[in-house]
KOLGUZA-154645 format. One record per residue (C-alpha): residue in three letters; x negated, y negated, z. Coordinates in steps of 0.5 Angstrom, whole numbers, plus 500, padded with zeros to 3 digits. Example, Ala and Ser with C-alpha at 12.3 -4.5 7.8 and 13.67 -1.06 7.14 Angstrom:
residues 2
+-----+-----+-----+-----+
| res |   u |   v |   w |
+-----+-----+-----+-----+
| ALA | 475 | 509 | 516 |
| SER | 473 | 502 | 514 |
+-----+-----+-----+-----+
END
This chain:
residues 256
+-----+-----+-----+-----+
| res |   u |   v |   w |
+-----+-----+-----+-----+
| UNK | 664 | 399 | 210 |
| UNK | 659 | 402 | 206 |
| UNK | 658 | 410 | 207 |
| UNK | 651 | 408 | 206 |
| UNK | 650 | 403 | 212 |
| UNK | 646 | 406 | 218 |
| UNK | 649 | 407 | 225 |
| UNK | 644 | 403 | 228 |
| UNK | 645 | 397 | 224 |
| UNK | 653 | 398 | 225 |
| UNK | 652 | 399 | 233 |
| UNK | 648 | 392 | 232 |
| UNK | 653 | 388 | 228 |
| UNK | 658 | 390 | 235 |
| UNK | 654 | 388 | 240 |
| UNK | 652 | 380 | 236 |
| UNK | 659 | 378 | 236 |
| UNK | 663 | 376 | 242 |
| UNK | 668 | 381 | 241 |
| UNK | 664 | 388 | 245 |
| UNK | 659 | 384 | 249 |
| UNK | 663 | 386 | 255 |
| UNK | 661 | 393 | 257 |
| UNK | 669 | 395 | 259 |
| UNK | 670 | 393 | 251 |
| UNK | 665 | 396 | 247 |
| UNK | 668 | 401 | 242 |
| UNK | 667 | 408 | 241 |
| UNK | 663 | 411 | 235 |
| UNK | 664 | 418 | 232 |
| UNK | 660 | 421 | 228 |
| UNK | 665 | 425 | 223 |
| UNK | 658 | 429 | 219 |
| UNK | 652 | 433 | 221 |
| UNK | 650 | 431 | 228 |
| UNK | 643 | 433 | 227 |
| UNK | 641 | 428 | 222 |
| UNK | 637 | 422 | 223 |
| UNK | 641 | 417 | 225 |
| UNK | 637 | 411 | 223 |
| UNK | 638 | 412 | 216 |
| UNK | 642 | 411 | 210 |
| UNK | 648 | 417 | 211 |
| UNK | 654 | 419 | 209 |
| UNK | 657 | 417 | 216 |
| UNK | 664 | 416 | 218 |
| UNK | 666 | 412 | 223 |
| UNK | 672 | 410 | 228 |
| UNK | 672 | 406 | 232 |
| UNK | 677 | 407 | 240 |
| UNK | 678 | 401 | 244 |
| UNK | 678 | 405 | 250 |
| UNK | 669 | 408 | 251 |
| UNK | 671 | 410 | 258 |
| UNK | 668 | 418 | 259 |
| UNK | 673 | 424 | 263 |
| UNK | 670 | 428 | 267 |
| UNK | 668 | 433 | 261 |
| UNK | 664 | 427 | 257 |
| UNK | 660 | 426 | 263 |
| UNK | 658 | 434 | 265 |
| UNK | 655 | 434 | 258 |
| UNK | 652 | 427 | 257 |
| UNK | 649 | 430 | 265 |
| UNK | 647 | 435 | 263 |
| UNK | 644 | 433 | 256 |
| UNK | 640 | 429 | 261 |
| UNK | 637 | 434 | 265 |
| UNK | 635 | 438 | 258 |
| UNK | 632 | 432 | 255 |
| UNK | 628 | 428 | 262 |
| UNK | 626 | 436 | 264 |
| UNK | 618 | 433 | 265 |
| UNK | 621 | 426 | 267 |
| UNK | 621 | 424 | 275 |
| UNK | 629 | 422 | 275 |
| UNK | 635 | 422 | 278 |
| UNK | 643 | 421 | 276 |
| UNK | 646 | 415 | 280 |
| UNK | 653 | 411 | 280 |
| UNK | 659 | 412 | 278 |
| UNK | 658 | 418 | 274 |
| UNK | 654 | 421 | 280 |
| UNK | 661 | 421 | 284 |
| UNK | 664 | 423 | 279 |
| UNK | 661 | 430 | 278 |
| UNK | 662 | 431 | 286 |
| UNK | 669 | 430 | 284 |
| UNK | 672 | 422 | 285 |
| UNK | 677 | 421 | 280 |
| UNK | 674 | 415 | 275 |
| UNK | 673 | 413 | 268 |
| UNK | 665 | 411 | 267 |
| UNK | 663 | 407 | 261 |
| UNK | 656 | 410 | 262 |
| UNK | 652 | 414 | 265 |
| UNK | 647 | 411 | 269 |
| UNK | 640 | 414 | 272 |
| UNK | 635 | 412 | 276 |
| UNK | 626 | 412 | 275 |
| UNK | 620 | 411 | 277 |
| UNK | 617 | 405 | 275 |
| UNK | 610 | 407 | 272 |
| UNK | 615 | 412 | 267 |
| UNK | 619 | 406 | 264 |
| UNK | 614 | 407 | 257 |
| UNK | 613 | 414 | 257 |
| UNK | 621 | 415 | 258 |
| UNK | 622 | 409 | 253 |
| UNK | 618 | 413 | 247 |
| UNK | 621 | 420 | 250 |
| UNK | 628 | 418 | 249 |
| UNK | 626 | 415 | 241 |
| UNK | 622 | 422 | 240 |
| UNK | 628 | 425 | 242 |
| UNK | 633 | 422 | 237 |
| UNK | 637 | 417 | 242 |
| UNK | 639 | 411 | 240 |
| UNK | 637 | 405 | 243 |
| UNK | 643 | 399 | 243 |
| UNK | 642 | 393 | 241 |
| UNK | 643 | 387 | 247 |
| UNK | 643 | 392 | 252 |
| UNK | 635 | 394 | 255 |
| UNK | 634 | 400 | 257 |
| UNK | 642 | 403 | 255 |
| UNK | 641 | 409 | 250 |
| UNK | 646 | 413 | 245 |
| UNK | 647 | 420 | 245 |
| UNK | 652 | 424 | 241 |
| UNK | 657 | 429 | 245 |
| UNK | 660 | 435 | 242 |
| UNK | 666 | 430 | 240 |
| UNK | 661 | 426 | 236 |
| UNK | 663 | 420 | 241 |
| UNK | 656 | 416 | 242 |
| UNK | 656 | 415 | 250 |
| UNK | 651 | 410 | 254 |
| UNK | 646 | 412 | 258 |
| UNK | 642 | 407 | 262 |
| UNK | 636 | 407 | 266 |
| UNK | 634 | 403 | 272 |
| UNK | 627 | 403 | 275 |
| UNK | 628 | 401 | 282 |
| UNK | 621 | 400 | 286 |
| UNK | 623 | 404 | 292 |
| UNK | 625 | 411 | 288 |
| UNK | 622 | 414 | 292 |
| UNK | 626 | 413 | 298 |
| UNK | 632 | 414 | 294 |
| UNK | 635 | 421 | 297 |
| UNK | 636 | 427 | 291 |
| UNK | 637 | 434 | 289 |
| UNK | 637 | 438 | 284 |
| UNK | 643 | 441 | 283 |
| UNK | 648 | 445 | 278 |
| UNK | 644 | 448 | 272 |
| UNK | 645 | 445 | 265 |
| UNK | 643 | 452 | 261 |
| UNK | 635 | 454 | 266 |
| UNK | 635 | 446 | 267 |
| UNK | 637 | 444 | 274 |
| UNK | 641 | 437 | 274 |
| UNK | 636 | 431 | 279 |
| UNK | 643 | 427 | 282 |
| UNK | 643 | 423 | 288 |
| UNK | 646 | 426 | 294 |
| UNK | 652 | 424 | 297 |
| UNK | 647 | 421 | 303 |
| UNK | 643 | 417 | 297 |
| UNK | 649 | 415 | 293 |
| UNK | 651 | 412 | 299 |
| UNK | 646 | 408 | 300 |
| UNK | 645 | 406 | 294 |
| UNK | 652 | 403 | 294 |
| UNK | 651 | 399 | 301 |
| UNK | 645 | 396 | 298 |
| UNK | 649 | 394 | 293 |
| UNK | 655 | 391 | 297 |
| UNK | 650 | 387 | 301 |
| UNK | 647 | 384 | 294 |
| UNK | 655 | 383 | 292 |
| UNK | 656 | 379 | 299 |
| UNK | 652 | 373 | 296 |
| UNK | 656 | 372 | 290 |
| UNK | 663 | 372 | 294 |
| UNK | 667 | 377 | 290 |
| UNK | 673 | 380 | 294 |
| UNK | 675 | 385 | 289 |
| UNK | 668 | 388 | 287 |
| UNK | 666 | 389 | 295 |
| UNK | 673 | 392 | 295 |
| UNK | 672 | 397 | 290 |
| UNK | 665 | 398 | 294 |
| UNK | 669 | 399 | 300 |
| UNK | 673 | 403 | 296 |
| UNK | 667 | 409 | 293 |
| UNK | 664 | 408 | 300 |
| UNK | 670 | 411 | 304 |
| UNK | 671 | 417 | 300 |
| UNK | 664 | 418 | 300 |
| UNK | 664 | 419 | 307 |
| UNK | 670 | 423 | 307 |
| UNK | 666 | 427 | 301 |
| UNK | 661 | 428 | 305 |
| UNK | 665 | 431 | 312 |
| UNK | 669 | 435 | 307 |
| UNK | 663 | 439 | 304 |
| UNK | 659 | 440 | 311 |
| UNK | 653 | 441 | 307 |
| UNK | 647 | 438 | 312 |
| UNK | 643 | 436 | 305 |
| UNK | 649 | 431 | 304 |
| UNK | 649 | 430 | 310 |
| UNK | 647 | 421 | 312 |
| UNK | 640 | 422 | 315 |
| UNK | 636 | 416 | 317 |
| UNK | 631 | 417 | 312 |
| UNK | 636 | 418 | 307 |
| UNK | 639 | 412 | 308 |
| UNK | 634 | 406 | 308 |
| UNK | 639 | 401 | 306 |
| UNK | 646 | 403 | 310 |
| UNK | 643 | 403 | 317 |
| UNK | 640 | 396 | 317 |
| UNK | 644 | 390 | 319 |
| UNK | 645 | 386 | 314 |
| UNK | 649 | 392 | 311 |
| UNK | 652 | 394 | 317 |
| UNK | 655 | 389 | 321 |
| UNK | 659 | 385 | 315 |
| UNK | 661 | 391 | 313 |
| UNK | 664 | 395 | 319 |
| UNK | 667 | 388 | 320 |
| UNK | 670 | 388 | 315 |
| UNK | 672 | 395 | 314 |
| UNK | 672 | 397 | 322 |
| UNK | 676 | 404 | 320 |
| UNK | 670 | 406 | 317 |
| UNK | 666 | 407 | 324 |
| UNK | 668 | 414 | 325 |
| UNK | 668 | 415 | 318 |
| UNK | 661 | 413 | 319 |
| UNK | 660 | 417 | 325 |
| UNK | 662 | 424 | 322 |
| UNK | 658 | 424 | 316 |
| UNK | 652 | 423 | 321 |
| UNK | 650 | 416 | 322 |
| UNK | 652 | 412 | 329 |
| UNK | 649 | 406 | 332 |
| UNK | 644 | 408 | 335 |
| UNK | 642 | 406 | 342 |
| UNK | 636 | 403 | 341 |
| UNK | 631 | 402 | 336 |
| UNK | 637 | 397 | 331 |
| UNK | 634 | 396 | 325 |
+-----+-----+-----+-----+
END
């Protein structure tokens, strides 16, 4: 490999071949020399690949906080996986995701590219940027309809910056609008895993006795209608009272 070829064209040439195109199998990147050189130009770039991409809890804090620095002036919030694990679950996420409006889908486009971050090759709205490592990490961005409705906080810091995540209530949400969508492709494992990160979100949320983590209706749009809840709670009946403690119970009246 030349040590003249640009980061931008190696990322290119993995993500064209069949090999990486699986999101778990994508590789590692690090960049031995100056971080602050431009990363679409011929450099003196060393490059090692990793077969593991996953991120430990150190790698998303920064990728976070990078984000809270970079986005500032950007209505966003961080979601998923990543979200969880900064309130502490035990997970490996390969990227982190966040989530935006939709009318800021260019202005956020043209911010990320003035900020030095790398846009992948094949995967829309996913960015690279570079930890203190030198390990290129993803993040992806989403622009759901409804943003607005998605319940979040400003939390932490990250230097004079506050970190715009999903509260426990939202990441509970998203989740259960996401297990209502899996139940239309009849995966039993991934509708596990869900079951799985919304079980301990609940317990998250009892744990902490935080009232702005606590399940709220307007909080939780998705989570309280019947398409979610009744196949869910048949399945998963040990999670009623779960339910129940976090804040959200069968109302008598007024079902959705």
């Amino acid at each position: 490999m030349s040590s003249r070829t640009s980061l931008r064209s190696i990322l290119r040439g993995w993500f064209a071949t069949d090999k990486y195109s699986d999101t778990d199998s994508e590789p590692d990147v690090r960049i031995e020399s100056d971080q602050d050189q431009e990363l679409d130009q011929g450099s003196n770039e060393a490059i090692f690949l990793s077969d593991d991409r996953s991120m430990n809890r150190e790698a998303v804090s920064e990728v976070v906080d990078m984000i809270a620095q970079r986005f500032s002036h950007i209505p966003y919030a961080v979601s998923g996986l990543a979200a969880m694990v900064y309130y502490g679950y035990e997970a490996r996420p390969y990227r982190v995701s966040i989530v935006c409006p939709e009318h800021t889908r260019e202005n956020q486009k043209c911010w990320a590219r003035a900020q030095g971050m790398i846009p992948i090759p094949r995967q829309r709205h996913v960015w690279g940027v570079a930890t203190s490592d030198g390990i290129v990490q993803q993040i992806r961005v989403r622009f759901p309809y409804d943003f607005n409705e998605m319940h979040a906080l400003k939390i932490g810091t990250a230097g004079s910056v506050p970190v715009s995540m999903l509260s426990l209530a939202g990441l509970a949400d998203e989740l259960a609008r996401t297990y209502v969508n899996e139940l239309k492709h009849s995966d039993h494992d991934r509708q596990e895993n869900l079951a799985h990160e919304m079980i301990w979100i609940l317990k998250r949320i009892i744990q902490c006795r935080l009232p702005e983590h606590a399940l709220r209706p307007e909080r939780i749009p998705h989570l309280i209608r019947e398409t979610f809840w009744l196949p869910f709670t048949l399945s998963y009946p040990e999670t009623v009272p779960l339910f129940a403690k976090a804040g959200w119970s069968i109302p008598d009246e007024g079902w959705h």
